[in-house]
PDB file of N, CA, C and O in Angstrom:
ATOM      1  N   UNK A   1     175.106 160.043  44.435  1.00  0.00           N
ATOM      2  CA  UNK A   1     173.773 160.193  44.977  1.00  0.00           C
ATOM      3  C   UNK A   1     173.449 158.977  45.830  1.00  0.00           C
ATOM      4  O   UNK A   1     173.892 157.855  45.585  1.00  0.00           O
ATOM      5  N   UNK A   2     172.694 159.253  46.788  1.00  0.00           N
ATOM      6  CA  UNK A   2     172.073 158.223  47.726  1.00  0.00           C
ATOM      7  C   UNK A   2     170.976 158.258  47.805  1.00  0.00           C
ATOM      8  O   UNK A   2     170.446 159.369  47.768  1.00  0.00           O
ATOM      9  N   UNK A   3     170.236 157.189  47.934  1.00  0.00           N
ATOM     10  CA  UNK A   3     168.856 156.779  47.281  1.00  0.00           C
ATOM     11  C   UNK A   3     168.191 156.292  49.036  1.00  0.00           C
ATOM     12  O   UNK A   3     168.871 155.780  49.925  1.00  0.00           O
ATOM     13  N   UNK A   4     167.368 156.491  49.078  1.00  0.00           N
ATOM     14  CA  UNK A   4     166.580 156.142  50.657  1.00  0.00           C
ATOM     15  C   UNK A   4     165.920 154.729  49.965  1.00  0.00           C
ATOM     16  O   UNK A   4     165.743 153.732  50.665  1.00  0.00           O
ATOM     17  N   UNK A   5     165.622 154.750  48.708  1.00  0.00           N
ATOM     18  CA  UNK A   5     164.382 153.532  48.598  1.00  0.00           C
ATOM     19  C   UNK A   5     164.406 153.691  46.604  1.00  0.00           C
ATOM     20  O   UNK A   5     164.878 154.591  45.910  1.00  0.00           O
ATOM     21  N   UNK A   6     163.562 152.182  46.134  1.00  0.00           N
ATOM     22  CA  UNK A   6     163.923 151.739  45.300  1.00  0.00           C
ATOM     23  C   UNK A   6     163.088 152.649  44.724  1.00  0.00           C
ATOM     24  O   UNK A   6     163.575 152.929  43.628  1.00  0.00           O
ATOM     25  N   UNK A   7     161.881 153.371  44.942  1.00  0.00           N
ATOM     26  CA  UNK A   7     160.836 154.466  43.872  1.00  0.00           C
ATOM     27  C   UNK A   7     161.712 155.674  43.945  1.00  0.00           C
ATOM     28  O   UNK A   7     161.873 156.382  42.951  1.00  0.00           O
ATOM     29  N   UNK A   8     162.243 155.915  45.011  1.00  0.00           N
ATOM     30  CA  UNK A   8     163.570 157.406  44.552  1.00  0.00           C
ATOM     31  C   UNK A   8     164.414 157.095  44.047  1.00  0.00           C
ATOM     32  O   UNK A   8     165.198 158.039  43.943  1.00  0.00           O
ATOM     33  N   UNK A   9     164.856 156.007  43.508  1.00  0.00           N
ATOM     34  CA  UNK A   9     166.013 155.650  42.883  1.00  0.00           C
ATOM     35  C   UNK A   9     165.409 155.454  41.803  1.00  0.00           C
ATOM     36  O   UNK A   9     165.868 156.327  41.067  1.00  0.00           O
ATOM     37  N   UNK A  10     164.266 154.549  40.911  1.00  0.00           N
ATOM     38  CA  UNK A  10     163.953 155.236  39.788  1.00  0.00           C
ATOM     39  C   UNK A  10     163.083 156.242  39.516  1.00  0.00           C
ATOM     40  O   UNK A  10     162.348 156.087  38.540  1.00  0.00           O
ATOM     41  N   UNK A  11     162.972 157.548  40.356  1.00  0.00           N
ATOM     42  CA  UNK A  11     162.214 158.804  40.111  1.00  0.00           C
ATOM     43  C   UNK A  11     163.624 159.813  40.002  1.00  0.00           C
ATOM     44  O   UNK A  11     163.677 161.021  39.769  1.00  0.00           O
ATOM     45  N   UNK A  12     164.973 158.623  40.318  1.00  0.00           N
ATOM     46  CA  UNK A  12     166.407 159.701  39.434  1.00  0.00           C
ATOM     47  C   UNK A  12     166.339 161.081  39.998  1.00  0.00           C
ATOM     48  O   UNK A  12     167.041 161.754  39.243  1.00  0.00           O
ATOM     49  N   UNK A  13     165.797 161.946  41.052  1.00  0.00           N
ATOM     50  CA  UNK A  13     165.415 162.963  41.603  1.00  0.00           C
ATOM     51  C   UNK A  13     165.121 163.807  40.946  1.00  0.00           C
ATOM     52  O   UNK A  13     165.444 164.969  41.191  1.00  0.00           O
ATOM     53  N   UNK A  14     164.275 163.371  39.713  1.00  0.00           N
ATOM     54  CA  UNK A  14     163.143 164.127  38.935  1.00  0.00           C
ATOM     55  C   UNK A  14     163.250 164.243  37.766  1.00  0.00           C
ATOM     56  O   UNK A  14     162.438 164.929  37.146  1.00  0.00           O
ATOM     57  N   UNK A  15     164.573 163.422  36.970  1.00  0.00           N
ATOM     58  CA  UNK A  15     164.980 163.025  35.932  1.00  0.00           C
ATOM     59  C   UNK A  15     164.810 162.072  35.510  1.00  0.00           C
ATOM     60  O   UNK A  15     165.364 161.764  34.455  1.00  0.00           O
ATOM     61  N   UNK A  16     163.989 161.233  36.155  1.00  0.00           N
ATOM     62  CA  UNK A  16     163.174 159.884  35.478  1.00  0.00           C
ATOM     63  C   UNK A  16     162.876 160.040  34.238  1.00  0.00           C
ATOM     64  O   UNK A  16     163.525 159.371  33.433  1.00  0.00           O
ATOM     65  N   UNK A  17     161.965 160.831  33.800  1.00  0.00           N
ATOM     66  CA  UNK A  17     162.040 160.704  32.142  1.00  0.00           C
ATOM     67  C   UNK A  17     163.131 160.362  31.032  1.00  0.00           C
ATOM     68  O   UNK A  17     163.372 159.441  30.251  1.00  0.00           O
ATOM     69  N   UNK A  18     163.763 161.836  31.451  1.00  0.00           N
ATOM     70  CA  UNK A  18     165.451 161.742  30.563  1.00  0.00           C
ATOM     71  C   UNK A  18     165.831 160.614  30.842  1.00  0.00           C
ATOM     72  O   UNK A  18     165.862 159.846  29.881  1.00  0.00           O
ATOM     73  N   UNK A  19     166.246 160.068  32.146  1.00  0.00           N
ATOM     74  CA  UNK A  19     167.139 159.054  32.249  1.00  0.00           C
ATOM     75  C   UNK A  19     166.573 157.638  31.700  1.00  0.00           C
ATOM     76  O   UNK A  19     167.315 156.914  31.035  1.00  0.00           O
ATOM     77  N   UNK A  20     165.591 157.360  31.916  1.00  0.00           N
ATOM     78  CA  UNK A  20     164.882 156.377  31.276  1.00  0.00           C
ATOM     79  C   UNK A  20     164.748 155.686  30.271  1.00  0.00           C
ATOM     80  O   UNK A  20     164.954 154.558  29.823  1.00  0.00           O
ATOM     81  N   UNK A  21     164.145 157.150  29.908  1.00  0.00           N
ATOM     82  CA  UNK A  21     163.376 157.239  28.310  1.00  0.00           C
ATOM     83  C   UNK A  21     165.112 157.450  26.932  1.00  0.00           C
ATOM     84  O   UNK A  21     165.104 157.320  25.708  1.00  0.00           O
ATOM     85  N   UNK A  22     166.206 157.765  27.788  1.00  0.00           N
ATOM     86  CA  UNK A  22     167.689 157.185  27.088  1.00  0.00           C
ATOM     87  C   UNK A  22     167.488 155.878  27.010  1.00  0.00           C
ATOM     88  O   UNK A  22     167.187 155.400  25.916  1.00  0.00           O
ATOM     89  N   UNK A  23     167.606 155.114  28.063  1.00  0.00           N
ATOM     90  CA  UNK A  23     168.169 154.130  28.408  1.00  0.00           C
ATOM     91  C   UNK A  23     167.072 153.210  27.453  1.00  0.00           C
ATOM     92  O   UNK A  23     167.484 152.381  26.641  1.00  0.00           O
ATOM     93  N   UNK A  24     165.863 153.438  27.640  1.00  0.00           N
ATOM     94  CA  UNK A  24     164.789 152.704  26.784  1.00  0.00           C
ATOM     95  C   UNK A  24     165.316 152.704  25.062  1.00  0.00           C
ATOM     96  O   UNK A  24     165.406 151.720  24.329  1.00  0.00           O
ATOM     97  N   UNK A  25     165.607 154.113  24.737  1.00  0.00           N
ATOM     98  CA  UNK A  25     166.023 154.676  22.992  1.00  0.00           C
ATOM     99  C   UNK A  25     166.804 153.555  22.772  1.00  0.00           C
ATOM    100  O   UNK A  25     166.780 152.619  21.973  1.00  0.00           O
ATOM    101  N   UNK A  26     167.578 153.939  23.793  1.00  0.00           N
ATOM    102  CA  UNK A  26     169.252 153.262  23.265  1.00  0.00           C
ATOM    103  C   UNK A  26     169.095 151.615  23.483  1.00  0.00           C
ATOM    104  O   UNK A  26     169.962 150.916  22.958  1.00  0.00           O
ATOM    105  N   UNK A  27     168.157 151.044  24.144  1.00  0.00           N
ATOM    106  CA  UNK A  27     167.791 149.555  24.348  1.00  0.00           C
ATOM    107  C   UNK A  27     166.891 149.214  22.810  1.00  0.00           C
ATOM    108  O   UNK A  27     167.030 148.156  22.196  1.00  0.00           O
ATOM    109  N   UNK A  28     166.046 150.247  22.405  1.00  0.00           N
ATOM    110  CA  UNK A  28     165.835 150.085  21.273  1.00  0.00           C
ATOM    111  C   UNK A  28     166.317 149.770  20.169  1.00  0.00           C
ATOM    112  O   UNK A  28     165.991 148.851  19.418  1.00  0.00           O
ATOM    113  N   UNK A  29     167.365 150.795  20.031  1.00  0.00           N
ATOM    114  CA  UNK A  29     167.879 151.183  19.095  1.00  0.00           C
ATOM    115  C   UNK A  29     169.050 149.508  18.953  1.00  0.00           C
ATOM    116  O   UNK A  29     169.080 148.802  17.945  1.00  0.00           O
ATOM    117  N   UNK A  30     169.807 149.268  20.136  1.00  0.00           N
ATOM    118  CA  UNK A  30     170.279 147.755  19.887  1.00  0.00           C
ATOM    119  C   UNK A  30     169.832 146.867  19.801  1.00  0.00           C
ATOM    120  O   UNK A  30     170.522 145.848  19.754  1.00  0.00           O
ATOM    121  N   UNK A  31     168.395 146.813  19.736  1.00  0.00           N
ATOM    122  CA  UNK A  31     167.718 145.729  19.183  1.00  0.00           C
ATOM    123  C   UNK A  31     167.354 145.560  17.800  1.00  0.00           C
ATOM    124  O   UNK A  31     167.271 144.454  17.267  1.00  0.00           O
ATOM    125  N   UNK A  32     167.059 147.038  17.011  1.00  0.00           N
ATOM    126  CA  UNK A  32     166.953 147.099  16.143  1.00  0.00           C
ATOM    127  C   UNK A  32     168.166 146.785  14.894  1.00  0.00           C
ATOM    128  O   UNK A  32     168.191 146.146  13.842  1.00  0.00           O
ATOM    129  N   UNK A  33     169.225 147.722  15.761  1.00  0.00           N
ATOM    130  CA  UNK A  33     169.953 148.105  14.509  1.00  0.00           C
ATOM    131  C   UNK A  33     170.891 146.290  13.783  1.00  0.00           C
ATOM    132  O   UNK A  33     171.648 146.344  12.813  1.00  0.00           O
ATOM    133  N   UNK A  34     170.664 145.306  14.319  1.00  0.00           N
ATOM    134  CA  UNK A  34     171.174 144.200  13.911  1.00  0.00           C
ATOM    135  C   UNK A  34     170.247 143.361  13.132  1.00  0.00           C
ATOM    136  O   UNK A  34     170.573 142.278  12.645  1.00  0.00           O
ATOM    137  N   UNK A  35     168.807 144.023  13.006  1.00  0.00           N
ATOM    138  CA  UNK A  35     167.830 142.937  12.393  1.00  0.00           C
ATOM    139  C   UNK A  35     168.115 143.900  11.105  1.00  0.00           C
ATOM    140  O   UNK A  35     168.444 143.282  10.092  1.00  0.00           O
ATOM    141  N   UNK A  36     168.013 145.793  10.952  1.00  0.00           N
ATOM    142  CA  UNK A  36     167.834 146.199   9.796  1.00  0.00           C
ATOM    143  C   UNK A  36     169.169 145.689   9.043  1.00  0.00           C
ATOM    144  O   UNK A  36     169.033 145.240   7.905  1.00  0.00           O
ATOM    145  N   UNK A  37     170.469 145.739   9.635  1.00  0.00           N
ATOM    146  CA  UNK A  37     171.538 145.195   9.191  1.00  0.00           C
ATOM    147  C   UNK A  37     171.316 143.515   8.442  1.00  0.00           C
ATOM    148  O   UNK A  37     171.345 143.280   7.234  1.00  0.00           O
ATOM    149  N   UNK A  38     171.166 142.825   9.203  1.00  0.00           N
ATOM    150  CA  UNK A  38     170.682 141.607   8.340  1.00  0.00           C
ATOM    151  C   UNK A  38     169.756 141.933   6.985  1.00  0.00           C
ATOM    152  O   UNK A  38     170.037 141.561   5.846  1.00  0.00           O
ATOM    153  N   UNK A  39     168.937 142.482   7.260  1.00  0.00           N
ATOM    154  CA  UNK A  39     168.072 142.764   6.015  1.00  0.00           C
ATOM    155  C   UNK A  39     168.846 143.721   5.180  1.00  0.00           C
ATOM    156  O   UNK A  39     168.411 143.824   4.034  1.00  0.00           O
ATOM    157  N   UNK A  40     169.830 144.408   5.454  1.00  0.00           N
ATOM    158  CA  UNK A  40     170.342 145.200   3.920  1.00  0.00           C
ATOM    159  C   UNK A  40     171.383 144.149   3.473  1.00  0.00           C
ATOM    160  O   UNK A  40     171.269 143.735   2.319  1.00  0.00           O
ATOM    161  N   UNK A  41     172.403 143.657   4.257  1.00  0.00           N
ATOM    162  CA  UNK A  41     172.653 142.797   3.991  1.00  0.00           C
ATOM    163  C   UNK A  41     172.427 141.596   2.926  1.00  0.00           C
ATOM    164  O   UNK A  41     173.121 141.316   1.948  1.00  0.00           O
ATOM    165  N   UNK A  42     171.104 140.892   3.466  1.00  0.00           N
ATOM    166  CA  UNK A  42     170.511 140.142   2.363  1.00  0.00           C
ATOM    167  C   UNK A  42     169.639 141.129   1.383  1.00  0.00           C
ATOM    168  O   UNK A  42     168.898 140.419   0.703  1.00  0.00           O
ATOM    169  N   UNK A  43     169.535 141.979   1.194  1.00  0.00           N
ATOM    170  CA  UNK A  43     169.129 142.826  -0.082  1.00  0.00           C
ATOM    171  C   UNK A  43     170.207 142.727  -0.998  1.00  0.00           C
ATOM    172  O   UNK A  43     170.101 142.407  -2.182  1.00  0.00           O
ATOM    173  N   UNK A  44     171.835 143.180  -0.057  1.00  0.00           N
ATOM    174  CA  UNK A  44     172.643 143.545  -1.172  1.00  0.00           C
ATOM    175  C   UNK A  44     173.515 142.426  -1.933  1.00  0.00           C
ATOM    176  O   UNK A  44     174.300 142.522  -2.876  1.00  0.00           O
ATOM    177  N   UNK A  45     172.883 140.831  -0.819  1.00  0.00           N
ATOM    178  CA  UNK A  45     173.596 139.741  -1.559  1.00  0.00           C
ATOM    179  C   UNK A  45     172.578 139.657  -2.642  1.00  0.00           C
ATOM    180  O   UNK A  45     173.122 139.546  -3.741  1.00  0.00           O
ATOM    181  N   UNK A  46     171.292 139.673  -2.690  1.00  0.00           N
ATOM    182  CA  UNK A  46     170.321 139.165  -3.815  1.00  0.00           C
ATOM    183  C   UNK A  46     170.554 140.353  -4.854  1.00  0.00           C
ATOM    184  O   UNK A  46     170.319 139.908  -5.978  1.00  0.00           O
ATOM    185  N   UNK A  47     170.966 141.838  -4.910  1.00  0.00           N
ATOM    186  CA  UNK A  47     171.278 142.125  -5.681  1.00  0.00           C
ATOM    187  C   UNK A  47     172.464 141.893  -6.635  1.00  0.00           C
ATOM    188  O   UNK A  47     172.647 142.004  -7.847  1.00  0.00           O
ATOM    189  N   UNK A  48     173.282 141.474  -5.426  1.00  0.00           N
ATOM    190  CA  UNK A  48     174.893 141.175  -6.061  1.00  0.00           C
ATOM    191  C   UNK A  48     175.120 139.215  -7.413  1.00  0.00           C
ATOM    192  O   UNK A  48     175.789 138.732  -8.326  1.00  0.00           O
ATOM    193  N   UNK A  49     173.999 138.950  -6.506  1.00  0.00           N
ATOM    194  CA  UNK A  49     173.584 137.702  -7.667  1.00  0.00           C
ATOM    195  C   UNK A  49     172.631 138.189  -8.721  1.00  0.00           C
ATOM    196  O   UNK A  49     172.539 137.418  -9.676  1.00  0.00           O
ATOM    197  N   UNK A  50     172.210 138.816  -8.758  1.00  0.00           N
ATOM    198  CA  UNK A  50     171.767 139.620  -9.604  1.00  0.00           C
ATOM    199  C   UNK A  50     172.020 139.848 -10.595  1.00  0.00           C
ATOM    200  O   UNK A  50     171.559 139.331 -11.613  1.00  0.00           O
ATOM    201  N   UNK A  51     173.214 141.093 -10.459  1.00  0.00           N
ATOM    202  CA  UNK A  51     173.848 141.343 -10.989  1.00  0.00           C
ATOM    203  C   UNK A  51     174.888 140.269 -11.903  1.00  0.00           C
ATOM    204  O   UNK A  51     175.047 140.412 -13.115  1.00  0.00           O
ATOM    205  N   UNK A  52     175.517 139.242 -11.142  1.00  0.00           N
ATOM    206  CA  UNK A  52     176.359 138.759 -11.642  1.00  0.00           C
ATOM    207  C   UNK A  52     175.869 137.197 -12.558  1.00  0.00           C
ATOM    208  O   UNK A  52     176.603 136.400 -13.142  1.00  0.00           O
ATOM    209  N   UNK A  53     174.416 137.185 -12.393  1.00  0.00           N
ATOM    210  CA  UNK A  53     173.785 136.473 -13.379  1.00  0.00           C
ATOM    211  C   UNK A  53     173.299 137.405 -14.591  1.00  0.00           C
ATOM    212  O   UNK A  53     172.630 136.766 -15.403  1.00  0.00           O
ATOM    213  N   UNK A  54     173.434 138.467 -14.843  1.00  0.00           N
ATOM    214  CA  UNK A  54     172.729 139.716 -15.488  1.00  0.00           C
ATOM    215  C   UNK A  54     174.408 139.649 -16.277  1.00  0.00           C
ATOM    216  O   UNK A  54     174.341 139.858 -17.489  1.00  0.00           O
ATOM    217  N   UNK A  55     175.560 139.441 -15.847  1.00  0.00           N
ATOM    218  CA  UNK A  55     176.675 139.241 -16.346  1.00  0.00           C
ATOM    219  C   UNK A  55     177.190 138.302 -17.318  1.00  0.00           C
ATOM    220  O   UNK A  55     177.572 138.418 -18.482  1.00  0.00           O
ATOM    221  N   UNK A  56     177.086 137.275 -16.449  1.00  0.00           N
ATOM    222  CA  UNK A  56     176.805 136.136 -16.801  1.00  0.00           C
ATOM    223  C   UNK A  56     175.983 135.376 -18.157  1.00  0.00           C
ATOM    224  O   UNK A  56     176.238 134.440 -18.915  1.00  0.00           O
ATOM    225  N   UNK A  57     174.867 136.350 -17.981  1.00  0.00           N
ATOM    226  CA  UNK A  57     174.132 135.856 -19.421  1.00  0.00           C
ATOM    227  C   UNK A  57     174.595 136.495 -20.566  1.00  0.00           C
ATOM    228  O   UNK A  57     174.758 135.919 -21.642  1.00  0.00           O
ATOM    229  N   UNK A  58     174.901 138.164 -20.274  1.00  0.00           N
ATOM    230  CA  UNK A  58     175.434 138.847 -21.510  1.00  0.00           C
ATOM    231  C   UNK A  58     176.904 138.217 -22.093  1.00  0.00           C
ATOM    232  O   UNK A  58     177.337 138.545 -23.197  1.00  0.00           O
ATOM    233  N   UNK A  59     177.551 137.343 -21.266  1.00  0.00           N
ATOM    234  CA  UNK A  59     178.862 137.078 -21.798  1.00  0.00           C
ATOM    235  C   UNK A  59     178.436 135.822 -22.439  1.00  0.00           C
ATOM    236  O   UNK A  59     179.259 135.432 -23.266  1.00  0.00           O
ATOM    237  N   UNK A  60     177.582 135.205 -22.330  1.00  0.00           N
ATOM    238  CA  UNK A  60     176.719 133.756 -22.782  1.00  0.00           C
ATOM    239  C   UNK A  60     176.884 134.239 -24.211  1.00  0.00           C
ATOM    240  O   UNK A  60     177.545 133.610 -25.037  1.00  0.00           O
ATOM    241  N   UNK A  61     176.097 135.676 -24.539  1.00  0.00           N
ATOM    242  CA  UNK A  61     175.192 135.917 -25.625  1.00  0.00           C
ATOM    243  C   UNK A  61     176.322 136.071 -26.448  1.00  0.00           C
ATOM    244  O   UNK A  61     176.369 135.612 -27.590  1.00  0.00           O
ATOM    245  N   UNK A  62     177.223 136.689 -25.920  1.00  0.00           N
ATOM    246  CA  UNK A  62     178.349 137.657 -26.948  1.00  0.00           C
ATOM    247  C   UNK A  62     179.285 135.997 -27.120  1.00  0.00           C
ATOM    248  O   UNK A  62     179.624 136.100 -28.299  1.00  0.00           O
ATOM    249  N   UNK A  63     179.676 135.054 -26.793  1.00  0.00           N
ATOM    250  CA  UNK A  63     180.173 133.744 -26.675  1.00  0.00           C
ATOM    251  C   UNK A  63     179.863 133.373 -28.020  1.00  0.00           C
ATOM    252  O   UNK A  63     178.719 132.919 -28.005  1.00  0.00           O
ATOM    253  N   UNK A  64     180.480 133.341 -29.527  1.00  0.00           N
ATOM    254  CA  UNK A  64     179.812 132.240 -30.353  1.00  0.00           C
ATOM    255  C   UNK A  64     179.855 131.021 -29.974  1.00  0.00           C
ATOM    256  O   UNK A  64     179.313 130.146 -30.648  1.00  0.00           O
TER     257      UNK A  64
END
């Protein structure tokens, strides 16, 4: 495609929305998906100490 000017080139020849409103999702979506990752992440280390202090104490108890 050949574009006369920079408002027909983003009016995409009438697919501005679609094309856009992708490009916006998907700009979203890589911004997001590395912060929710950090956060399960540190959920599943604080569970995993958790757990292994929850271990930890029961082998304490059973220890004469």
């Amino acid at each position: 495609m050949n574009w006369g000017s920079a408002s027909e080139f983003f009016a995409m020849g009438g697919h501005a929305l679609y094309v856009w409103g992708s490009y916006g999702a998907c700009a979203l979506l890589m911004v997001v998906e590395p912060i929710l990752a950090r956060k399960r992440r540190s959920q599943a280390l604080t569970e995993l100490k958790r757990e292994i202090r929850a271990n930890q104490d029961s082998q304490d108890e059973t220890t004469p």
